[in-house]
Backbone as numpy.savetxt, mean C-alpha at the origin, in Angstrom:
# Nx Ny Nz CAx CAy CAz Cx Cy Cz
-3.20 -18.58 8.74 -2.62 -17.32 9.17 -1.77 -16.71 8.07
-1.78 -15.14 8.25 -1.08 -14.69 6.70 -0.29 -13.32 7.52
0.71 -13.41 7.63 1.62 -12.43 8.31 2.05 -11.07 6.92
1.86 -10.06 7.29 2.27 -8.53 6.09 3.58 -7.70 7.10
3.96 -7.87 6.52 5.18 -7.08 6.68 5.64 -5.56 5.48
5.26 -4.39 6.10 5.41 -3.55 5.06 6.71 -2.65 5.36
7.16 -2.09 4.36 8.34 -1.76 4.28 8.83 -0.38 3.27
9.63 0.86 3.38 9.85 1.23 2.52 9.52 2.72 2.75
8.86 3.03 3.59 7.93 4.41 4.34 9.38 5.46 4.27
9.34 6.83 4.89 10.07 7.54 5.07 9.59 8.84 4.78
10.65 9.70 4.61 10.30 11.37 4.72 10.59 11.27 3.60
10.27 12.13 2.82 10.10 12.66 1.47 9.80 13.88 0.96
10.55 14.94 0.22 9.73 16.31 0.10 8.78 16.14 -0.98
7.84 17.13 -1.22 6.63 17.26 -2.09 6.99 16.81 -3.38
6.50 16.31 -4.00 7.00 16.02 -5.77 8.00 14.77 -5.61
8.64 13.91 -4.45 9.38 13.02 -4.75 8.74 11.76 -4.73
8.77 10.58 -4.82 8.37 9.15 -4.98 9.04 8.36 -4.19
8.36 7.09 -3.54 8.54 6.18 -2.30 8.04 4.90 -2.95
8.46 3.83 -3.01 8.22 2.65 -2.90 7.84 1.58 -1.75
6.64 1.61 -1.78 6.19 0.85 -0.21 6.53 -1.00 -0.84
6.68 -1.54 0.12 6.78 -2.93 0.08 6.06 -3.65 0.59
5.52 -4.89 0.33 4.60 -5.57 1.64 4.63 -7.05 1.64
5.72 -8.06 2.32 5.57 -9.25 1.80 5.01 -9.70 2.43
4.22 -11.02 1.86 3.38 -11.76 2.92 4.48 -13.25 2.99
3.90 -13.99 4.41 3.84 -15.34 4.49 2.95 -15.70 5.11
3.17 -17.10 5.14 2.16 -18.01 6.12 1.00 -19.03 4.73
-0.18 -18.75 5.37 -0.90 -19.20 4.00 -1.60 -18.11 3.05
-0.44 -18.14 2.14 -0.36 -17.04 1.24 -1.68 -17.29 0.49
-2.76 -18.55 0.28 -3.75 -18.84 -0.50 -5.12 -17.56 0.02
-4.49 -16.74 1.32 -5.46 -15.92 1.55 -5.14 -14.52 0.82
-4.15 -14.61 -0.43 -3.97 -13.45 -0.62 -4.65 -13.00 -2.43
-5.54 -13.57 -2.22 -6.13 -13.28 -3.76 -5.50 -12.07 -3.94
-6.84 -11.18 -2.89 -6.92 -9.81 -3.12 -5.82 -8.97 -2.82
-5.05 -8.23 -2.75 -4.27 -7.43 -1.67 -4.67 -5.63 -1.70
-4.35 -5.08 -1.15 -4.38 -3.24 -1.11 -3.74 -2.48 0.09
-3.46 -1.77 -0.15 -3.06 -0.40 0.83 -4.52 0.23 1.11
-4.15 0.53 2.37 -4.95 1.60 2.78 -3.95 2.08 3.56
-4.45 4.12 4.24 -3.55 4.71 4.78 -4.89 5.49 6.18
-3.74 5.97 6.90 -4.31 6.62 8.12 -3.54 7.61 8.59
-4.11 9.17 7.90 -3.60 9.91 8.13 -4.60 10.44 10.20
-3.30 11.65 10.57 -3.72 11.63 12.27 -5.06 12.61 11.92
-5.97 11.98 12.70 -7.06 12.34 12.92 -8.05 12.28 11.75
-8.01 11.43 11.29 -8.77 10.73 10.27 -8.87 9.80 9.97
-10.04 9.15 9.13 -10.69 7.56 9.26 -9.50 6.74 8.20
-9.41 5.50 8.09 -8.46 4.91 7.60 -9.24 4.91 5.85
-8.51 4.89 5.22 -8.92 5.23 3.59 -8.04 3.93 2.98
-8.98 3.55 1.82 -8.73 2.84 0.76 -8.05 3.52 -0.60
-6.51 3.27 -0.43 -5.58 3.73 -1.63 -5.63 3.32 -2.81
-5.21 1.52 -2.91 -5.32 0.76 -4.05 -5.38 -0.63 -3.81
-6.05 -1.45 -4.84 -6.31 -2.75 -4.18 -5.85 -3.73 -5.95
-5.61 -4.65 -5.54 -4.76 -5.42 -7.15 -5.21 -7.11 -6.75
-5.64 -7.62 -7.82 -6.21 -8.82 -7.69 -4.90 -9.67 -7.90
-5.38 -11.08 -7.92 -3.54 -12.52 -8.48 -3.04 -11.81 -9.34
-3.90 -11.71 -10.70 -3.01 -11.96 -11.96 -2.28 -10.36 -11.86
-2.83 -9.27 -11.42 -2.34 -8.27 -11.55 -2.81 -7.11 -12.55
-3.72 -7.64 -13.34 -4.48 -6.66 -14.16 -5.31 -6.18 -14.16
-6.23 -6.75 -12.77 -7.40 -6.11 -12.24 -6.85 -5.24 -11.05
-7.01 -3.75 -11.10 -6.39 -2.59 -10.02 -7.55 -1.87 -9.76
-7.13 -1.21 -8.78 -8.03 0.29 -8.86 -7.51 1.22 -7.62
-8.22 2.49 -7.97 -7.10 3.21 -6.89 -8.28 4.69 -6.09
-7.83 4.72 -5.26 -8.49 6.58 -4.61 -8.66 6.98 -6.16
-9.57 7.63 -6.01 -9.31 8.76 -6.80 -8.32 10.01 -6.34
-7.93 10.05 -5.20 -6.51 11.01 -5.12 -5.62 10.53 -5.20
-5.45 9.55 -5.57 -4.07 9.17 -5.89 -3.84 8.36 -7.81
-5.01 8.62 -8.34 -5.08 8.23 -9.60 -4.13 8.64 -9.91
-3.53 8.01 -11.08 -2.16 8.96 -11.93 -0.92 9.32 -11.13
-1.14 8.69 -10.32 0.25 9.12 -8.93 1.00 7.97 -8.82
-0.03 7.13 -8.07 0.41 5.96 -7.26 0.07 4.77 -8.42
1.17 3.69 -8.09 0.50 2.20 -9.23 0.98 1.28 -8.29
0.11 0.29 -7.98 -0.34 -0.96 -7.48 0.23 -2.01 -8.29
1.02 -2.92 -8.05 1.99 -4.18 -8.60 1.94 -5.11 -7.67
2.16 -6.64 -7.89 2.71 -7.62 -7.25 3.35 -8.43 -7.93
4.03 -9.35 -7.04 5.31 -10.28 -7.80 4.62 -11.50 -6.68
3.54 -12.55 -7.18 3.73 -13.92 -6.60 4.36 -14.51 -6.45
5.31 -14.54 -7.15 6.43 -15.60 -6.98 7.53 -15.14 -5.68
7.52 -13.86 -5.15 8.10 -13.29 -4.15 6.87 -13.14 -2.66
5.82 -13.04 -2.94 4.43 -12.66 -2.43 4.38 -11.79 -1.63
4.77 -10.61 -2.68 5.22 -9.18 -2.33 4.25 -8.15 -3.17
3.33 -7.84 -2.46 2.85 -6.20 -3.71 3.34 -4.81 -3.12
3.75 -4.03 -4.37 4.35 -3.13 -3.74 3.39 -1.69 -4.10
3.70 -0.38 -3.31 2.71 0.70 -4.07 3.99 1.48 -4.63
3.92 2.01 -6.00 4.95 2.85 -6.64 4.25 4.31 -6.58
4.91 5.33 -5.68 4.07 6.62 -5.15 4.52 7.63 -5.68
4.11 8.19 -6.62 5.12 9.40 -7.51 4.44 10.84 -7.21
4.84 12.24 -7.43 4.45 13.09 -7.24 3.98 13.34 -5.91
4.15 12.71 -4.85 3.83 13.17 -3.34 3.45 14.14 -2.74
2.38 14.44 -2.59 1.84 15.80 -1.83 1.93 15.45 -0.20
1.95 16.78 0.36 1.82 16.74 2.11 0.40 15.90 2.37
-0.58 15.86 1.57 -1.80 15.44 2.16 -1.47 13.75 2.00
-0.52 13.46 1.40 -0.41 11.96 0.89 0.31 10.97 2.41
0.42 12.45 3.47 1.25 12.02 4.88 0.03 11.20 5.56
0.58 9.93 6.20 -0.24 8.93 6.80 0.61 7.52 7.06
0.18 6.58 7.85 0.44 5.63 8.22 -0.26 4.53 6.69
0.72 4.02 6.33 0.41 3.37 5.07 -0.01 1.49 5.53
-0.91 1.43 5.43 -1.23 -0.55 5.71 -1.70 -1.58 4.90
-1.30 -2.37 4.45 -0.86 -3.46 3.62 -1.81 -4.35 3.85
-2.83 -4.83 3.01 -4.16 -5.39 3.09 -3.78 -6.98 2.52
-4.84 -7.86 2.89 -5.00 -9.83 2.39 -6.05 -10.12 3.00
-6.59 -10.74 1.76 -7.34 -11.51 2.45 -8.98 -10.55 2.11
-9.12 -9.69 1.23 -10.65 -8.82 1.68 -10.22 -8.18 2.76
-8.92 -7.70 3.37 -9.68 -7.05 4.62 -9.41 -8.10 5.99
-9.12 -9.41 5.57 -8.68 -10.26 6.80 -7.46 -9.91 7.44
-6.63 -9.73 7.08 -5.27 -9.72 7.47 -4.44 -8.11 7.12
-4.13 -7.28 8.11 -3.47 -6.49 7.70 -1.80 -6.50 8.91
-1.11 -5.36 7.86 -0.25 -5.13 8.46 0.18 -4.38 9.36
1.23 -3.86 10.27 1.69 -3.20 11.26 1.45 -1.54 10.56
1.95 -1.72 9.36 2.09 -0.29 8.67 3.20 -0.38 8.72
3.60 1.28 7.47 4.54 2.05 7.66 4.25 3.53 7.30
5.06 4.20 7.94 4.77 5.62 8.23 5.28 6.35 6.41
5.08 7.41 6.32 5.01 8.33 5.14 4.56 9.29 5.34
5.91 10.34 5.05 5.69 11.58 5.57 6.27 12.71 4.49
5.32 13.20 3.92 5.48 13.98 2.97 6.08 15.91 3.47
7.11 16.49 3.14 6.96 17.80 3.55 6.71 18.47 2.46
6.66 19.84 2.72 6.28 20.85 2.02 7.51 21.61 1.76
């Protein structure tokens, strides 16, 4: 079992930056992979960014290229998303991925204004 706990969401106006958090426990050996995905209302859940162990293998939306950067700290077994330049469309329920896709989190909300 691999418990995500994400953290860090909030209101934000257009152009500012949010730091999402996401620690895991339990048996952290399911966390090769990790990623965000988000779910904005009334739309399908989307793949943001996803970051392998070592941390040098990333990749991201292409809407959020050049915006957002994907990090983790194993030794904490925490990856976090660093979200810069924030647009209103970037508003959605943000969820914290392990495992491929096995294990996600509760979310946290992110709410961009205009």
């Amino acid at each position: 079992q691999v418990q995500l706990v994400e953290s860090g969401g909030g209101l934000v106006q257009a152009g500012g930056s949010l730091r999402l958090s996401c620690a895991a426990s339990g048996r952290t050996f399911s966390t090769i992979v990790m990623g965000w995905y988000r779910q904005a209302p009334g739309k399908e859940r989307e793949f943001v960014a996803g970051i392998a162990w070592s941390g040098v293998s990333t990749s991201y939306a292409d809407s959020v290229k050049g915006r957002f950067a994907i990090s983790r700290d194993n030794a904490k077994n925490t990856v976090y998303l660093q979200m810069n330049s924030l647009k209103p469309e970037d508003t959605a329920i943000y969820y914290c991925t392990a495992g491929g896709g096995d294990y996600w989190g509760q979310g946290t909300q992110v709410t961009v204004s205009s």
